[in-house]
C-alpha positions in Angstrom: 73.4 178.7 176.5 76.2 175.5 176.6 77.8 177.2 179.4 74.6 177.3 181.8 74.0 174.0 180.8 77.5 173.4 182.1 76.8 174.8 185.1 73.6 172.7 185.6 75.4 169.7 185.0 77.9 170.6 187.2 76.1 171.5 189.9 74.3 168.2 190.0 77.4 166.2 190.2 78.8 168.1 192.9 75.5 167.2 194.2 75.9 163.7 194.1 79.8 163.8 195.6 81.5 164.5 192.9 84.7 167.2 193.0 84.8 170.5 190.9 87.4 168.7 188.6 85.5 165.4 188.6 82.1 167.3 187.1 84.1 169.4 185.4 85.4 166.5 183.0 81.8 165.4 182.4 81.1 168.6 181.1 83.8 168.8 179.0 83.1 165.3 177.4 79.9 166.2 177.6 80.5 169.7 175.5 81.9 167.9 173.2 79.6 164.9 172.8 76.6 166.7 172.5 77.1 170.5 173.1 75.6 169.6 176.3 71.8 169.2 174.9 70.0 166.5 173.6 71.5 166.5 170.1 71.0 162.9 168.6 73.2 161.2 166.6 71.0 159.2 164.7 73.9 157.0 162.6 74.6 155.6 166.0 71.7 155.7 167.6 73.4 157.9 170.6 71.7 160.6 172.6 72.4 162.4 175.8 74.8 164.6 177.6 77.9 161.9 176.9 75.5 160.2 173.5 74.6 156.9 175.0 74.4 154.1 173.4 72.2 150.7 173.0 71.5 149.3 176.5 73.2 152.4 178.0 71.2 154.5 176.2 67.9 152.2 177.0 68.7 152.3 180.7 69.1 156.2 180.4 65.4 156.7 178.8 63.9 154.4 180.9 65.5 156.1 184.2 64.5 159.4 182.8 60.7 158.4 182.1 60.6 156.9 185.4 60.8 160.7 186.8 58.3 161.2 184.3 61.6 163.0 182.1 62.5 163.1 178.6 66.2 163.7 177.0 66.1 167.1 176.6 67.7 170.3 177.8 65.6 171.1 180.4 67.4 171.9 184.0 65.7 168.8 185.6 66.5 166.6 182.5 70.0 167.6 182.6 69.9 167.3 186.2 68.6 163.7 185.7 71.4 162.8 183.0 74.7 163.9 185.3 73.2 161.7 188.2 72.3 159.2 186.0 76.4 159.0 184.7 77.1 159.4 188.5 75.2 156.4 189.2 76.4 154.3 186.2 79.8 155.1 187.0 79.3 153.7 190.6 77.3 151.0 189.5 77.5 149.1 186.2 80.5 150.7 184.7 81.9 150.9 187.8 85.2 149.4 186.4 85.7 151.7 183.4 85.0 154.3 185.9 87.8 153.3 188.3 90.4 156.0 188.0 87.9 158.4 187.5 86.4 158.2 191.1 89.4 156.8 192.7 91.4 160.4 192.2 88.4 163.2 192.6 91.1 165.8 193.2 93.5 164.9 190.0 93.9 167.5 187.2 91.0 168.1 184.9 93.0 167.0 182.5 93.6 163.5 184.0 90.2 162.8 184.5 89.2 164.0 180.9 91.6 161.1 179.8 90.2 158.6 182.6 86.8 159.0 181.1 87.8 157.8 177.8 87.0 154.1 179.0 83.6 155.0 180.2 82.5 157.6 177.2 84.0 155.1 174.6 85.0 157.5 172.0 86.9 156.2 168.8 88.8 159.5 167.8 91.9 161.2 169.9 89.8 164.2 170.8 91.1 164.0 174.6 93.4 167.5 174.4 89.8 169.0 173.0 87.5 167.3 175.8 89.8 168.6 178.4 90.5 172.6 177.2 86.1 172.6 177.5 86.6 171.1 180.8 89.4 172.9 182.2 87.5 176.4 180.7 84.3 174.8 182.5 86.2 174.5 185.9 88.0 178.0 185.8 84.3 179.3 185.2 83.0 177.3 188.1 85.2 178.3 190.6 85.1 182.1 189.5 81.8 181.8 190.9 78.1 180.7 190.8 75.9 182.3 188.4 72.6 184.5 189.1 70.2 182.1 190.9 72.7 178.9 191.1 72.5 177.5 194.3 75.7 175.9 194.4 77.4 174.0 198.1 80.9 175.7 198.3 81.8 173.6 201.5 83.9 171.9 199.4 85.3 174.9 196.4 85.2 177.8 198.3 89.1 177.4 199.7 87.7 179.2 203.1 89.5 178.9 206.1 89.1 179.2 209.5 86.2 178.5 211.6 83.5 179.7 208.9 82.5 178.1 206.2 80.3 178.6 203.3 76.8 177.5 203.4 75.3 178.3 200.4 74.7 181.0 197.4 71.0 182.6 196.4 71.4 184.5 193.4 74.1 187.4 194.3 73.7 187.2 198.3 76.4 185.3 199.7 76.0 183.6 203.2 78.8 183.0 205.7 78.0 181.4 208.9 80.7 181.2 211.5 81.2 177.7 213.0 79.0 178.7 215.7 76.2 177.9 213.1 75.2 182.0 213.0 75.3 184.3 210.4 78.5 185.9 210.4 78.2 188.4 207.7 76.4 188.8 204.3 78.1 189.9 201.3 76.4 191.5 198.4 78.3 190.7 195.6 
């Protein structure tokens, strides 16, 4: 379904470094791009999670057959595509991406609108992009879903000498800052 997609695509950019809010945007746009699968819109030749286009779109394929990957809605595709934008937006767009990765911890809804530049959509569809995104970010930080492994070092709002290490399935993990296990929770 669109939301674990979401998820997927979410994880993978918190992966790469990105904040809750930051992958959240991308799955907005990309909810609304492409319903987050690999939907093609053939009158422009677009395709992807955010529907690349021309060289972008060229660079994408050629990254994802490289890892011997296709645009599709498998996990590892999808996993390929959000690092792929992670790395495009580091590398050559890099300057549409500015605000974007200067402010990792601004709304959702200002980083919706900070993708615009990098997305390149023609219509006002912003308020839309940002409710999927702002709905994928609540989701998120409700918690993991059965058999996400997701790093919560940096969502989980813990404080004190713990921190969380890591979620498998519906056993949580909470190692003290001694480095042992300091309790599991079955949730």
């Amino acid at each position: 379904a669109e939301d674990d997609r979401a998820r997927v695509v979410m994880d993978e950019m918190i992966k790469q470094g990105a904040s809750v809010n930051q992958a959240a945007a991308l799955a907005g746009h990309s909810s609304y791009e492409s319903h987050l699968s690999a939907i093609t819109n053939p009158s422009e030749g677009a395709a992807g999670l955010i529907h690349w286009r021309e060289g972008r779109r060229r660079a994408l394929e050629a990254d994802l057959a490289s890892q011997q990957l296709k645009i599709d809605t498998s996990e590892a595709s999808l996993r390929a595509q959000a690092r792929f934008f992670w790395n495009e937006a580091h590398g050559a767009e890099a300057q549409k991406s500015k605000r974007f990765l200067e402010n990792p911890n601004a709304s959702v809804d200002e980083l919706a609108s900070s993708l615009r530049s990098n997305i390149r959509y023609s219509t006002n569809t912003t308020g839309e992009r940002a409710a999927r995104a702002n709905r994928y970010a609540e989701a998120y930080r409700r918690g993991p879903s059965a058999g996400a492994v997701v790093d919560e070092t940096k969502t989980s709002g813990l404080s004190g000498r713990g921190r969380m290490d890591k979620v498998e399935g519906l056993i949580v993990h909470h190692t003290s800052g001694r480095g042992d296990t300091a309790g599991v929770v079955n949730t």
